[in-house]
N, C-alpha and C positions, 0 to 999 in steps of 0.2 A: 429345112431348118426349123419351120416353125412344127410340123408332126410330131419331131421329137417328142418337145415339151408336155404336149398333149397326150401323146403316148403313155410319157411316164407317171404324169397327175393323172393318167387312166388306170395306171396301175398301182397306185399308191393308193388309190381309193376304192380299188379292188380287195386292198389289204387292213383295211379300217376295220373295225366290226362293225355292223350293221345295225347299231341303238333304231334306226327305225321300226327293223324287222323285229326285232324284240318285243317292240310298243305296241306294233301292229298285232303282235302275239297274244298280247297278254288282253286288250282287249277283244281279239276274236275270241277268245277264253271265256273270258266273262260273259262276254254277249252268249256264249252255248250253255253256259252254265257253271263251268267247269272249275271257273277263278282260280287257274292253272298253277300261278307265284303266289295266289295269297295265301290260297291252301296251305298250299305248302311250305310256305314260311311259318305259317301255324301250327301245321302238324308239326315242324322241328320244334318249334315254340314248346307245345307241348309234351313233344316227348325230353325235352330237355330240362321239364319242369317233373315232370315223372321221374325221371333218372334223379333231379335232386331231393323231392322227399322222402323217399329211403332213408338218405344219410340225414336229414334233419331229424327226423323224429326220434332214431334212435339216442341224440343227444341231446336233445330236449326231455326222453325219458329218465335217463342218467342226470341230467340235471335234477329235474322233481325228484330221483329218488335221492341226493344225495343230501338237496335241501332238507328233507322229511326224517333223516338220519340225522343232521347235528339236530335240526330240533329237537327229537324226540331224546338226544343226547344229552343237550343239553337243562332239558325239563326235568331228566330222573336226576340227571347232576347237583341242578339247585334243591330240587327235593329232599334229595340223598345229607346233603351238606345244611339245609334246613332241619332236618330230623334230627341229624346229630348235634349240630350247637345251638339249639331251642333255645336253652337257657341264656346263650351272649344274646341271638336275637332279641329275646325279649326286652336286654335294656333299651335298643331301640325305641321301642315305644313307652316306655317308662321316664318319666322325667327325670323322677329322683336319681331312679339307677344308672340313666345315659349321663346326667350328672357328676353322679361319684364314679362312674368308669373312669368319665374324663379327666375327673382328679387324679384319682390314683394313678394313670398312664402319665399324667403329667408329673407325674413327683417323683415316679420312678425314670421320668427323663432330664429332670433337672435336676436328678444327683448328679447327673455327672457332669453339671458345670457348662463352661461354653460348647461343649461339643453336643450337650443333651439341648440348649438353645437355638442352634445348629439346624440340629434335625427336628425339632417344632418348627421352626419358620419352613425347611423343607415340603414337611407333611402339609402344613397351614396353605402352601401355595396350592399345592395339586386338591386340598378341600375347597377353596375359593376357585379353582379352575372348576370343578364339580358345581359350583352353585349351592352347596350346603351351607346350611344355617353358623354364621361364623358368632355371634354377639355371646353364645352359652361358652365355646370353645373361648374367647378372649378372656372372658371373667376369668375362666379357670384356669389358663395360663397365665393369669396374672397374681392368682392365688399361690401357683406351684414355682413360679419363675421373680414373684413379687413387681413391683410398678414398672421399674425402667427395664426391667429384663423381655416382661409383659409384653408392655407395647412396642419395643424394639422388636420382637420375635412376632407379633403380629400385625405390625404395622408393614413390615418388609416383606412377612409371607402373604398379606391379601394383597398388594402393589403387585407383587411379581406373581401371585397367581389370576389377578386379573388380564396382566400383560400378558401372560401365557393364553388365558381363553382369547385375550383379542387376535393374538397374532393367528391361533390355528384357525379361527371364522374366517379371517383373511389369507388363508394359505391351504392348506391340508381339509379342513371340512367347511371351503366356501359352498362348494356346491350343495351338501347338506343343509348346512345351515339355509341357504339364500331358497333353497326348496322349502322348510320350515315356514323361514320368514313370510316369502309369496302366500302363504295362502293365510294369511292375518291384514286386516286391512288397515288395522294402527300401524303397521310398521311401515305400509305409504308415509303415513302421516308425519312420521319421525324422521323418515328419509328427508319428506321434503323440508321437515321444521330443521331437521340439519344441514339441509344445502343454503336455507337464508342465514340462519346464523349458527354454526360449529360450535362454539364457545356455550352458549348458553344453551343451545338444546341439548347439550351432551350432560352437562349438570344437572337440567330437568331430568331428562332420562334418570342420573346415577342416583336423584334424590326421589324420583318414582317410587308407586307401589308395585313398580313390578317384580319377578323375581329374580335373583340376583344373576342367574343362567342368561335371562335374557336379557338385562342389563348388559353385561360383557358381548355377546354373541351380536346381538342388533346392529351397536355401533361397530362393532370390526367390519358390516358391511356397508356403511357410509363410506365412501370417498373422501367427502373434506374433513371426517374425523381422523387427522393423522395420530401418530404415535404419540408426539408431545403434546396436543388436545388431550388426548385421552388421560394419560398420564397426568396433566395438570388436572379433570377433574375426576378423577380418580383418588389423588391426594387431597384436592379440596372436599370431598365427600367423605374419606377412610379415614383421616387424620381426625377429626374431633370425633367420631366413632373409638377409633381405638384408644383415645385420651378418655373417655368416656367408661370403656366394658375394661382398661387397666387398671384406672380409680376404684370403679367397683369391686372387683378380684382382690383387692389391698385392702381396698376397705374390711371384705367378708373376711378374709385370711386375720388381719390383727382382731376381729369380734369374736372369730373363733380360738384364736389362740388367748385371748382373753378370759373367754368362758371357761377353757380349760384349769386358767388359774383360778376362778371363781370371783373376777371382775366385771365389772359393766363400763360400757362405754358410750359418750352420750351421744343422740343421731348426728347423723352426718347431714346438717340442714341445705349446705348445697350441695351436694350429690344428689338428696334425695330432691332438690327443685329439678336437678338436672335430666332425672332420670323421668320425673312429671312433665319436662316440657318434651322431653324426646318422645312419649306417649300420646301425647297433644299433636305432638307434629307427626308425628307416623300413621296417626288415625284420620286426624280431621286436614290439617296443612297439604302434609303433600300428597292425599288424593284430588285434594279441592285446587290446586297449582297445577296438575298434570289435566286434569278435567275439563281445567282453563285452557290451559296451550293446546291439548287436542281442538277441544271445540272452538278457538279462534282458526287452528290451520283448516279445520273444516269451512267455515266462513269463506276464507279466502281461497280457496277450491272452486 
């Protein structure tokens, strides 16, 4: 009765694999030279890495070339399309003439009433979403749309196109953006001046010399700059701006339409202080304010 037993754990162990006999393999291997399993897990290694650069490289070549084709696509494109409206580009860099474009485009959209209003404030958001220079475009919507049209249609188009740049920083082009961001090292600075206080470093920022691109973009990657932060200063930054470049646009429009009849009108004393202190503060103020708050967040670093 007890042989059984023994029998059968004889034969069960007969049925095992043999892991020792393996180990004892693999180093009698080695010890001859042979390194029987390393090899040879290598050699598959290898040839399974051989088998797959074949297939990489062919698309990696297709890649580079297809790169090399829109480029090169795209180059005679702009060319092509530069060559032919030379002459629109040039108002571009012409003041006068980017000037009186802007007019004219403007008059022929404010004939048609609130629906030409409409589509200013439209356009005016996807230019503030752009970061282009909005203060030349207010005057002259406020020339062609006159004061309260003005600043309605440009007070609503830079809000909603600044909302638009924040939201896509924080959604669609964070990872672009936050890759831009990383390799500037104010924009630490800003980060952490806006994790102590939200509120007022979001206004230094919007009252900064920076440009207006990175204005909107920066803060869409803070955290505690939520929506109605932004929005609060955003309105407290754009709203006496746009009181400001609508006055002016009224102002120029009744001098002009004055001269036409062969009148004179006498200077506009506060405007023109107005337009002297926003000089004053755009040059010397709020570089000397953002100068300040970097270099104290540096301090406490």
């Amino acid at each position: 009765s007890i042989s059984l037993p023994r029998s059968s754990a004889k034969h069960k162990n007969l049925n095992r694999p043999s892991f020792v006999h393996v180990k004892n393999d693999q180093i009698i291997g080695q010890c001859r030279g042979g390194a029987l399993f390393n090899s040879k897990s290598n050699n598959d290694n290898k040839n399974n890495q051989q088998e797959l650069l074949p297939s990489s490289q062919p698309n990696s070549k297709k890649t580079s070339a297809v790169k090399s084709i829109l480029t090169t696509t795209s180059i005679l494109t702009i060319a092509t399309l530069s060559f032919l409206h030379w002459d629109t580009l040039q108002t571009f860099f012409d003041r006068e003439k980017f000037r009186t474009a802007i007019i004219q485009t403007l008059n022929n959209i404010a004939s048609k009433g609130n629906k030409g209003l409409l589509l200013y404030a439209v356009g005016f958001m996807f230019w503030e979403c752009c970061g282009l220079p909005t203060s030349v475009v207010e005057t002259a919507a406020a020339m062609a749309f006159g004061f309260k049209g003005g600043l309605i249609g440009s007070f609503v188009g830079k809000t909603c196109g600044s909302l638009l740049a924040f939201t896509l920083g924080r959604t669609l082009l964070s990872t672009i953006v936050g890759e831009r961001m990383e390799e500037s090292d104010i924009f630490g600075l800003v980060e952490r001046g806006v994790e102590r206080h939200p509120i007022r470093s979001s206004l230094i920022v919007r009252y900064s010399p920076f440009p207006q691109l990175i204005k909107n973009f920066a803060l869409s990657l803070t955290k505690p700059v939520t929506f109605p932060i932004f929005l609060l200063a955003i309105s407290i930054h754009g709203l006496p701006f746009s009181l400001l470049w609508a006055a002016l646009g009224n102002d120029s429009s009744m001098r002009l339409r004055a001269s036409e009849v062969g009148e004179a009108m006498a200077p506009n004393l506060v405007l023109n202080s107005l337009l002297i202190f926003v000089t004053v503060f755009g040059f010397v103020v709020s570089p000397a304010i953002t100068g300040w708050w970097l270099a104290d967040l540096r301090k406490e670093d």
